[in-house]
N, C-alpha and C positions, 0 to 999 in steps of 0.2 A: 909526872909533876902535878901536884893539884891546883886545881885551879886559884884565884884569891876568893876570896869571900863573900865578896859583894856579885861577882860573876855568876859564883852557884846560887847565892840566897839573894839576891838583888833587892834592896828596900826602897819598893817604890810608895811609900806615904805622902800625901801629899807635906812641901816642906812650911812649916809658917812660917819661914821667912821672905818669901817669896809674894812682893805684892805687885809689882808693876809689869807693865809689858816686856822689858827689857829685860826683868828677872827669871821671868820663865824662858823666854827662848835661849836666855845663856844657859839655865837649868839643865832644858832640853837637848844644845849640843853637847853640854858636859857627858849628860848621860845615855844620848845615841853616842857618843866616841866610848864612851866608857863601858858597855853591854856591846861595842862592837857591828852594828851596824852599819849593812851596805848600801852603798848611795850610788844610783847609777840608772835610774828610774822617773827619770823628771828632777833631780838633782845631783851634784855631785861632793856634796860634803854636809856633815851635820849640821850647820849653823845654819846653810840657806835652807835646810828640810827642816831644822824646828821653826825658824821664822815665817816660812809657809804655815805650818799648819798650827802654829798661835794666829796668825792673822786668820787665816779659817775659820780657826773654834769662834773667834770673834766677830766674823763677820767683817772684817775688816779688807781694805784694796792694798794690794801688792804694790803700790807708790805711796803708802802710807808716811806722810813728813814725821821726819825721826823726831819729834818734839811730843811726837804721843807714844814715843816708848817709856817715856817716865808716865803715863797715865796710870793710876793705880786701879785693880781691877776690884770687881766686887766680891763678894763670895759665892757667889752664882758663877761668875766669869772664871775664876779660878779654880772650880772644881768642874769644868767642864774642858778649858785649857787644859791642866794636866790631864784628866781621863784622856784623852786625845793625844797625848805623848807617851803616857803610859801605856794606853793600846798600841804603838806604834813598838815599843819595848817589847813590850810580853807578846806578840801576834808575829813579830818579823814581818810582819804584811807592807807593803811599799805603799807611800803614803798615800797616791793617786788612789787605790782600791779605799783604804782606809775615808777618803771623801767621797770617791763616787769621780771625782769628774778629776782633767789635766787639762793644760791650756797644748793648743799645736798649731805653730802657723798664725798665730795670735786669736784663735779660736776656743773658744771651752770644747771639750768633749765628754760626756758619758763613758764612763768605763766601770767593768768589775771584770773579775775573776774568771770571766769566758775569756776574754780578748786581753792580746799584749799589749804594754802600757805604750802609748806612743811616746819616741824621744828620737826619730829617724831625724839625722840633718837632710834629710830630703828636703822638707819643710824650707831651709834654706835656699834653694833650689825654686820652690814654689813660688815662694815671694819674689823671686826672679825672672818668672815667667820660664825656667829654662833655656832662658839664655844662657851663652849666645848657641846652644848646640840645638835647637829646635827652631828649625827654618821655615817652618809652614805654621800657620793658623789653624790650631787645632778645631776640629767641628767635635770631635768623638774621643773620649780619652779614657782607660783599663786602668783602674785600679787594682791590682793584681794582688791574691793574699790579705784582703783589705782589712780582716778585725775589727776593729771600733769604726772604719772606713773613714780615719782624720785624711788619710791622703786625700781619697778622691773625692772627699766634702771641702776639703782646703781648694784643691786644684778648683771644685766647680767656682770658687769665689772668688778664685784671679781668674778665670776663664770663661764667665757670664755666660756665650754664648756660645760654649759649647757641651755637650751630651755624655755624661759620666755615668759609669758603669761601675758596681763594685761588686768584685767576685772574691765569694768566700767557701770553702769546703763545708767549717763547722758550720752545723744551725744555730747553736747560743751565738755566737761572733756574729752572724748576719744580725740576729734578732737586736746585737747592740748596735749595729753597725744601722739598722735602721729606724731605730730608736734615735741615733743622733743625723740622719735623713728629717725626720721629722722635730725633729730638734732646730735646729737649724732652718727648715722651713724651705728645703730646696728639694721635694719631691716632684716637682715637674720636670728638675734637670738632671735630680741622678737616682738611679735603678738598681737595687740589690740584687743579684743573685746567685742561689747555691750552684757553688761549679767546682769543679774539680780544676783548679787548672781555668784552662779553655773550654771545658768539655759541655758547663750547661749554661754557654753563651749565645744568643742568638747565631747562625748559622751564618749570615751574611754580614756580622759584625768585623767593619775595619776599623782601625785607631791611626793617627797622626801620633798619638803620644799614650803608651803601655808604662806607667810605674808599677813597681813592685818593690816592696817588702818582706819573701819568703823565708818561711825557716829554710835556716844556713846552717845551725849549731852542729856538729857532729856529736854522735852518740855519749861517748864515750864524757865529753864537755859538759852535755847535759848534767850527766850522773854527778858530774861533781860541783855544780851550781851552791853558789850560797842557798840561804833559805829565802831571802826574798825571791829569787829569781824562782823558788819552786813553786810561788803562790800564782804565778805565769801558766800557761795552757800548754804545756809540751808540746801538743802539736803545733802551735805557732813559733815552735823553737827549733826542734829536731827534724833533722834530714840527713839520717844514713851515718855508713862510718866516718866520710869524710865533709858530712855537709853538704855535700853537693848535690843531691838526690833530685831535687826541687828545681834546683838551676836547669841543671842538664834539660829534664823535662820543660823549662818555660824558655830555654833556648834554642830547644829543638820545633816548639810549636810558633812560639813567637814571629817568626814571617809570615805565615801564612793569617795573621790577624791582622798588621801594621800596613801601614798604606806604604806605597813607591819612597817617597820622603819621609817617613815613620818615625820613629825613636825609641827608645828601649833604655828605660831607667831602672834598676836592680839595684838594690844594697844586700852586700853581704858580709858587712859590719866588720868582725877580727878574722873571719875565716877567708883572709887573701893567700894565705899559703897554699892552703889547699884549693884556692880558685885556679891557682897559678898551677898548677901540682895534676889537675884534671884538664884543663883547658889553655895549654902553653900558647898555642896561636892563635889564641881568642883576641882580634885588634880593637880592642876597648878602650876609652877613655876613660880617665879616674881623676874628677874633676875636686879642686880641694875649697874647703870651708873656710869662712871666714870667723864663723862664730863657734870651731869644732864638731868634729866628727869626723871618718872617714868609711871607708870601705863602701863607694858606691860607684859603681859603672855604669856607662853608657856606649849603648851603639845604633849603630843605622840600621833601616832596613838592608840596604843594600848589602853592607859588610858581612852581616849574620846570614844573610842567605846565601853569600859565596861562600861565608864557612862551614855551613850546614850542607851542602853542596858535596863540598871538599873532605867532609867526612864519612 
């Protein structure tokens, strides 16, 4: 069947009819639904991703009073509005890359094209302090997998005084991950470093509190990823046939880093089947969102070393 018309030949001209704020972002979700674009990236539907990123092109705050969606733009403002939707069209690129930066934790972060976009309800979590399942006052807290390192730059900001670590394999992913270190202005509290894993962590390093974000994706998943998700680092995605490559590995190593009272916060986003599937008597808590998301667990030290034990 072929396609329709506007699908293969898509006419993106700028429209002259188009003069107010309100007129482009309706534009824009008409024609991110209509070219079929996927939202799952810092947004989850076309209308809040075109009104992002007209407020963008504009310069304009994300509580902007809806009284200035009737403002008419100029011609300067309108032909850099749509370039800005139109690249988001023709590129597939998810919007976050297309600016450079996302908000996480109520934080701005740097991102491109190295690092995955943050959108972990972790973040939820954070602002929580991990309550009520972290019983100790953290001194020293594992970013694990960290990317852009929004976790363990969020966490150093509810946790003032204590000592964040962010462990990344890729070099570009650290290089951004320290770029918003110094963004941010918290390089006395947290520390990047290339590590595998655990592997090129200080040697004597214990944590009260290990987050992680690892790829979970299985292979096969990967491959069949929309196109936005392919402008994403695979290796921040992929682990093995069934996802779990990465896990096993940071549950195997994970007590021997975590203090007596510890904690161990992992997300493994849609791949709970196969969590379930590799690790049946894994006694993990899968604590639920108020603002959505799922698929993340937690456990003790204690738990994970009797089951590491028992394997």
């Amino acid at each position: 069947m072929n396609q329709p018309a506007d699908a293969a030949m898509p006419d993106l001209s700028l429209p002259t009819e188009l003069t107010t704020l309100r007129d482009f972002v309706r534009w824009g979700a008409s024609a991110f639904a209509r070219h079929g674009l996927i939202f799952a990236q810092g947004t989850d539907n076309a209308l809040d991703e075109s009104f992002h990123l007209v407020l963008w092109a504009l310069k304009l705050p994300g509580d902007l009073p809806a009284t200035y969606l009737e403002a008419t733009l100029t011609q300067a403002e309108r032909k850099s509005v749509f370039a800005l939707l139109k690249a988001r069209i023709e590129s597939r690129k998810p919007a976050a890359y297309l600016i450079g930066e996302i908000q996480f934790c109520g934080l701005p972060f740097t991102v491109d094209e190295r690092v995955l976009i943050p959108r972990s309800p972790i973040g939820e979590m954070i602002a929580q302090q991990f309550q009520p399942w972290l019983t100790v006052e953290p001194t020293r807290i594992l970013d694990l997998c960290t990317g852009s390192g929004c976790i363990g730059i969020a966490c150093a900001a509810h946790f003032p005084e204590a000592l964040v670590d962010l462990a990344e394999l890729d070099a570009g992913a650290l290089a951004v991950a320290r770029h918003n270190i110094a963004r941010h202005g918290c390089g006395e509290q947290v520390q990047g470093y290339q590590s595998d894993l655990f592997d090129g962590l200080p040697t004597d390093a214990r944590y009260e509190l290990i987050v992680s974000n690892p790829p979970y994706v299985p292979t096969a998943e990967v491959d069949a990823l929309g196109a936005e998700f392919r402008h994403e680092p695979r290796l921040a995605l992929e682990a093995g046939a069934d996802g779990m490559d990465i896990v096993e590995r940071l549950l195997r190593a994970a007590p021997h880093y975590l203090t007596d009272d510890g904690l161990l916060v992992c997300e493994i986003g849609g791949s709970q089947q196969e969590f379930f599937a590799r690790f049946p008597d894994l006694p993990v808590s899968w604590p639920e969102f108020e603002r959505g998301g799922d698929g993340v667990f937690l456990i003790g030290r204690r738990e994970l070393l009797a089951w590491t034990q028992r394997r």
